[in-house]
C-alpha positions in Angstrom: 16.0 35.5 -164.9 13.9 37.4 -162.2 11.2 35.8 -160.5 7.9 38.1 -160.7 5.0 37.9 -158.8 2.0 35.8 -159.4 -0.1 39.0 -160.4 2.9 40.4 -162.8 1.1 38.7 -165.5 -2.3 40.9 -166.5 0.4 43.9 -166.5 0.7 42.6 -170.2 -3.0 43.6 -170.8 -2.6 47.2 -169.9 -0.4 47.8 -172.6 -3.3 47.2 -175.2 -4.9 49.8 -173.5 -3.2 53.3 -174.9 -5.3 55.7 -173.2 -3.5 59.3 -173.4 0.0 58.6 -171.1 0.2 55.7 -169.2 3.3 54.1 -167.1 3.9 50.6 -166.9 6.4 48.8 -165.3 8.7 46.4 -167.4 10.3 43.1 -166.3 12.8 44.3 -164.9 10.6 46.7 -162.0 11.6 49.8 -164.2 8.6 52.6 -164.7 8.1 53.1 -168.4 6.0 55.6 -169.7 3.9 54.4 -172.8 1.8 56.3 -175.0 
C-alpha cells in the first residue's frame, strides 16, 4: 500500500475527461497515456 498525497485524489476526475491524448499518472507514480 503506498501513501499518496493529499491532492492524488481529483487525479480520478481527469480520467472522465478524454480530450484527444492525455497522460495520467496511476497509483503507483507511473505516466499512462489515456485516450
Amino acid at each position: 500500500m503506498t501513501t499518496l498525497p493529499q491532492n492524488a485524489k481529483p487525479i480520478t476526475a481527469l480520467l472522465g475527461t478524454k480530450l484527444g491524448m492525455t497522460q495520467v499518472w496511476d497509483e503507483a507514480g507511473r505516466l499512462v497515456p489515456v485516450t
